[in-house]
C-alpha positions in Angstrom: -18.6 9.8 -4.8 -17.9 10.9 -8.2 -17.5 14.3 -7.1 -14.8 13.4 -4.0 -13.0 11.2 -7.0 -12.5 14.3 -8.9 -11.5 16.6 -5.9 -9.0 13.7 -4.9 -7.8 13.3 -8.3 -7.4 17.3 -8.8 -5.6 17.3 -5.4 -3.2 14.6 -6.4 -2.5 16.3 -9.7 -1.6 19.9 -8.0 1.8 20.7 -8.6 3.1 18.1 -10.6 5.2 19.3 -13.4 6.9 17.2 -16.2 10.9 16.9 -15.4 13.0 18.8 -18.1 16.0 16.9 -16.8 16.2 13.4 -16.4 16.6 12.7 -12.2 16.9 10.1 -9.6 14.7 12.1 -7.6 11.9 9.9 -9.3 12.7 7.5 -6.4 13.7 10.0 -3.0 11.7 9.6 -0.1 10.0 12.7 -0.9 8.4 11.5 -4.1 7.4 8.1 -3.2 5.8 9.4 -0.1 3.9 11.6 -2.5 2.9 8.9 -4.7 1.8 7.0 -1.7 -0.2 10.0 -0.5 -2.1 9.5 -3.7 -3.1 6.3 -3.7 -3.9 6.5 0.6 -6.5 8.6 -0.5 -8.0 6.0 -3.2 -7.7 3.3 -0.2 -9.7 5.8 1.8 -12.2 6.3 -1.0 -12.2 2.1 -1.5 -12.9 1.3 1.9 -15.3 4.4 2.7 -17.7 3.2 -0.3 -18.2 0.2 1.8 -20.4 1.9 4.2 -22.3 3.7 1.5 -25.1 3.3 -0.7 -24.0 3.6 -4.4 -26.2 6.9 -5.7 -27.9 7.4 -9.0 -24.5 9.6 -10.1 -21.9 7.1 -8.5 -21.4 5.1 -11.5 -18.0 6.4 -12.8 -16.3 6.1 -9.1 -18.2 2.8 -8.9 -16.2 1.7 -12.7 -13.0 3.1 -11.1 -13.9 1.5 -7.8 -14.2 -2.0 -9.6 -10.8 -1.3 -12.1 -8.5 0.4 -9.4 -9.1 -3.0 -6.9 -5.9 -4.1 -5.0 -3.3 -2.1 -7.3 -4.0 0.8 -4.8 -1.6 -0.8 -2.5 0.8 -1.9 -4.7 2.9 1.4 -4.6 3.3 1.2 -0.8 4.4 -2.7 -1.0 6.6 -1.7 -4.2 8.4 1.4 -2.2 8.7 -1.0 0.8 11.0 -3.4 -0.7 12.8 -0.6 -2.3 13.3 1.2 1.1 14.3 -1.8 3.2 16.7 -3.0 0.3 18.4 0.1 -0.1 18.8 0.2 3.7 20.4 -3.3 3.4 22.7 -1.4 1.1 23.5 1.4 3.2 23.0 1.2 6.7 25.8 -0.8 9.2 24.4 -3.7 10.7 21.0 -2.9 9.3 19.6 -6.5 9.5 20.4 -6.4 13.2 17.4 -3.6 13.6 14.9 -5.1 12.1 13.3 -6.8 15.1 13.0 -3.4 16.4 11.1 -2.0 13.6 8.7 -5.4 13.2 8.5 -4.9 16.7 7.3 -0.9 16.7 4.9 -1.7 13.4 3.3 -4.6 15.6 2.8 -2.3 19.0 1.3 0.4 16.6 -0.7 -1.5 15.0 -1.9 -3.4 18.6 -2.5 -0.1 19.9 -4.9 0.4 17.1 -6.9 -2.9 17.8 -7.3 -1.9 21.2 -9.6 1.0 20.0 -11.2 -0.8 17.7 -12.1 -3.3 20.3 -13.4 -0.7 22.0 -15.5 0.7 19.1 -16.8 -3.3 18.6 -18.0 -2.9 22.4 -19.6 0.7 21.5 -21.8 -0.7 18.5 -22.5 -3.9 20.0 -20.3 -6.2 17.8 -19.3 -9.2 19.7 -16.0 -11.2 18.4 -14.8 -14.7 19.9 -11.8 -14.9 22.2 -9.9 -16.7 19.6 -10.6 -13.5 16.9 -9.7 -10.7 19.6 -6.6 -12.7 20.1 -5.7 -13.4 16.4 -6.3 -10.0 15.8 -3.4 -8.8 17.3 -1.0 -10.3 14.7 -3.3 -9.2 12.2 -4.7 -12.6 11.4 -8.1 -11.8 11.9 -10.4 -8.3 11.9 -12.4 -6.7 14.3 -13.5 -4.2 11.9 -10.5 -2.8 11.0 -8.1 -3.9 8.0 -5.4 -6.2 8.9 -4.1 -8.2 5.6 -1.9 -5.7 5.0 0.1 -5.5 8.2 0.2 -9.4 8.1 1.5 -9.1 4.7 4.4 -6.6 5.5 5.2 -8.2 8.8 5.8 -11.3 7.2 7.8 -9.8 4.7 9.9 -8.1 7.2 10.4 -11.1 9.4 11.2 -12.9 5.8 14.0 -10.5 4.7 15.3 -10.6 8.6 15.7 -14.2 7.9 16.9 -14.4 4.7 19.4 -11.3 5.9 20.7 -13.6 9.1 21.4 -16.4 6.4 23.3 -14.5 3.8 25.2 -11.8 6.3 25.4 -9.1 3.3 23.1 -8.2 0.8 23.2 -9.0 -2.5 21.2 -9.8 -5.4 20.0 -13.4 -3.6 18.6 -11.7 -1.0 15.3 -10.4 -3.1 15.3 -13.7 -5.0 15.5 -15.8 -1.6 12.6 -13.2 -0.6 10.4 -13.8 -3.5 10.8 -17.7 -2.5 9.5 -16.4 0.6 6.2 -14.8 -1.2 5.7 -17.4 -2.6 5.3 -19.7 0.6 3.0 -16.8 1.7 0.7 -17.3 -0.7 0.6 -21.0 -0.6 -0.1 -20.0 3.2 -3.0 -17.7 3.0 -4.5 -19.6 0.4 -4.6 -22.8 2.7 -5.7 -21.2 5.3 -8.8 -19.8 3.3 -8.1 -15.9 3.0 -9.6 -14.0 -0.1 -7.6 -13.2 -3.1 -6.3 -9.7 -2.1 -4.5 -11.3 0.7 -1.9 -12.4 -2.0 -2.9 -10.8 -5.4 0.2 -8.2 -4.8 2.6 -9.2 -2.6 5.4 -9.6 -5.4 5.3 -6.2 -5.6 7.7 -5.9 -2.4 10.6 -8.5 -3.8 9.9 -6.3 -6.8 11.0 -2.9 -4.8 14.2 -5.0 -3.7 14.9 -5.6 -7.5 14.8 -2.3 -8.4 16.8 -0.9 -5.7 19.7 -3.2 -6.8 19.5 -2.2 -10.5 18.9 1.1 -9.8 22.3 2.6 -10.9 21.4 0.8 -14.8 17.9 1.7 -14.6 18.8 5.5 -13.5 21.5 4.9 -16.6 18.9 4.2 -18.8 16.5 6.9 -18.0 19.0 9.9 -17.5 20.3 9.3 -21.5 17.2 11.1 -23.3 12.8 11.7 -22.8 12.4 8.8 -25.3 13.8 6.4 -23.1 11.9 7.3 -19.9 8.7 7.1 -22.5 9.7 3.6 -23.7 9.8 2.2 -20.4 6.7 3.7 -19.4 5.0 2.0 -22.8 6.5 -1.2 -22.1 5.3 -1.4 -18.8 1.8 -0.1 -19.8 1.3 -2.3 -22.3 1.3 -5.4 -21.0 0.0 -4.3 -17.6 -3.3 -3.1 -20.0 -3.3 -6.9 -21.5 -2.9 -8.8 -18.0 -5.4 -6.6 -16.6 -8.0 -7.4 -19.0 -7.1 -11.0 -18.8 -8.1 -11.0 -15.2 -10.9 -9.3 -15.8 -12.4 -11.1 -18.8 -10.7 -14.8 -17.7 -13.0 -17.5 -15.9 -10.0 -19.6 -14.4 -8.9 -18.6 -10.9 -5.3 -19.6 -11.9 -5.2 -17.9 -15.4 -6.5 -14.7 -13.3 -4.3 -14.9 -10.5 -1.1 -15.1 -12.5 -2.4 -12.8 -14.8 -3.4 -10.4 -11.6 0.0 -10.9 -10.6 1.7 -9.4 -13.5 -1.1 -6.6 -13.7 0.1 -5.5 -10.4 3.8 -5.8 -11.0 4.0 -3.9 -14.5 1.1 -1.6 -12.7 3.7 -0.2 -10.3 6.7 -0.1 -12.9 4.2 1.9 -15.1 3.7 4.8 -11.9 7.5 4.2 -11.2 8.1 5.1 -15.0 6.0 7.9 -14.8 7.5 9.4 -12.2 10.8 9.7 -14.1 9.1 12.1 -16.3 6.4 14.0 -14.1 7.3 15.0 -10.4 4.4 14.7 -8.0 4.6 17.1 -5.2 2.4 18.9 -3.2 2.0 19.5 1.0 -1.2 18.3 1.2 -0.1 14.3 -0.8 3.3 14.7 1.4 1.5 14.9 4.1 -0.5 12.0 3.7 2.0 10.0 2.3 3.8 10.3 6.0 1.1 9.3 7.6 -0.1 6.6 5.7 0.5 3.8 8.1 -2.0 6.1 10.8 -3.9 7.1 8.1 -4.8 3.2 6.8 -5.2 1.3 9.6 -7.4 4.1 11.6 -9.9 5.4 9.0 -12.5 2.5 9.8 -12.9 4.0 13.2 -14.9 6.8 12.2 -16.7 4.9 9.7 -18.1 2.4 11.6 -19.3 4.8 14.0 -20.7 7.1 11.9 -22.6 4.3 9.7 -26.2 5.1 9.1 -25.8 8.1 11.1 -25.6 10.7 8.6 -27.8 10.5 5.6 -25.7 12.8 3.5 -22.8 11.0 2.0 -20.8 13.9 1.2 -20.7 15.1 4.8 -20.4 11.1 6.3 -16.7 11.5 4.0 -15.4 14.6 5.0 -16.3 14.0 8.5 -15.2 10.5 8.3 -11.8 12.0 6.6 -11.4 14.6 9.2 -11.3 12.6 12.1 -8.8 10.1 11.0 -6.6 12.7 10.4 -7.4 13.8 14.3 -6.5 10.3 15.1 -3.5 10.2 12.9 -2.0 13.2 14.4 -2.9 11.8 18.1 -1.5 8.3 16.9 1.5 9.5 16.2 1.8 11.9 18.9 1.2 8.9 21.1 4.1 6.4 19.5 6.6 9.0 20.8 6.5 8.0 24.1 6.5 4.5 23.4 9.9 3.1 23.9 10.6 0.9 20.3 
């Protein structure tokens, strides 16, 4: 795997260029989907490893397997927030359509559990009633990853509510939302789930911050290069002290506030950098797009495939190159369905 994390990590860094002039461009749909193209391919990598045997010439992947840990989905929470908050902004009667799009991410994601149910039935993986049923609000797996979608569908339905209460958008609406979070986490952690259930869902509230502040923070950046490289230090900084605290701590609430903060000044550190390097390529684009079809379909070819092929190598490009088949198909399909 050490040899795919430098291919991916070459591919991610093709094109970028530093940014002579200070931009908001940092934060267009076209570089955040890039950004989120990058880090798709590290969830790919993360999961993938899974269904591997760790080789003798594995162990750098394996440290960056064990450091990178939930903060690869932190960008796509982050730019979440952001997206729905400037649409708050922006958008008439905005709040109004948000049962549609909960409704479309819920039928996408169903239609996905409906294959892998069918993949379960293929390898001879049996799953309860209850389970097959729970799995199609994302409560429970049947092989595939689900914590996510429950995670942004209950943010959605969240910020649907706290939209109804407050009729406009203002600064109380990621605030109320970060109340919300928080009751998600007291949820999941009642209920038993593991700690990357929760570990970085402040990271959406967080996108809704920025997107309100955005004119100050664009302010603050566009003025000179030492600026943009402050705020990349002071978001570094701390993010390398919480991280090690989490890593180093032996008290599961001393590590999952410090976790917390890891992933929050984590995804201000990329955002940061991003005002001063522009990440762009077709190929990260591309894959930032898709990364909805892309995440919650890439177990499909990797459970089938396990212990099939002997060469790991081939099991990832394989693996790779059938989810994007099924991406393409996916989203092929979700045209004709009427959401």
């Amino acid at each position: 795997m050490n040899f795919i994390l430098l291919l991916v990590i070459l591919v991610s860094l093709f094109g970028v260029h530093y940014r002579k002039e200070p931009s908001a461009d940092y934060i267009s749909p076209n570089q955040t989907a890039a950004i989120n193209g990058i880090f798709v391919m590290f969830v790919f990598m993360r999961h993938i490893n899974q269904y591997l045997t760790a080789g003798k010439y594995d162990k750098i992947f394996e440290i960056f397997n064990f450091g990178i840990d939930q903060l690869i989905v932190t960008t796509f929470l982050f730019y979440s927030g952001y997206g729905i908050m400037y649409s708050l902004h922006n958008k008439n009667n905005y709040i109004d359509t948000m049962p549609k799009r909960i409704l479309k991410i819920l039928i996408q994601f169903d239609l996905a559990i409906i294959l892998y149910l069918i993949v379960s039935i293929i390898v001879g993986e049996h799953y309860s009633v209850p389970d097959i049923l729970l799995a199609f609000v994302a409560w429970k797996s049947l092989g595939n990853s689900n914590w996510y979608i429950f995670a942004i569908l209950f943010m959605y339905v969240s910020t649907f509510i706290v939209g109804k209460i407050l009729n406009k958008s203002n600064v109380l609406t990621p605030i109320l939302v970060t109340l919300f979070a928080m009751i998600y986490i007291i949820f999941t952690r009642h209920f038993g789930k593991g700690f990357h259930w929760y570990s970085t869902i402040f990271c959406y509230p967080l996108g809704m911050f920025f997107e309100i502040y955005k004119d100050k923070l664009n302010d603050f950046f566009k003025k000179n290069i030492l600026n943009r490289v402050i705020a990349f230090i002071l978001m570094a900084v701390p993010f390398t002290i919480s991280f090690w605290i989490c890593k180093t701590s032996g008290n599961s609430h001393v590590v999952l506030l410090a976790y917390e903060l890891s992933t929050i000044t984590f995804v201000l550190s990329i955002v940061a950098l991003s005002t001063l390097f522009e990440f762009c390529n077709p190929v990260i684009n591309y894959f930032g797009k898709n990364v909805f079809e892309i995440y919650i379909l890439q177990r499909i070819p990797m459970i089938l495939l396990e212990n099939r092929l002997s060469n790991q190598y081939i099991y990832f490009f394989i693996c790779f190159g059938i989810t994007l088949l099924l991406a393409i198909g996916f989203k092929k399909l979700m045209k004709y369905i009427p959401v």
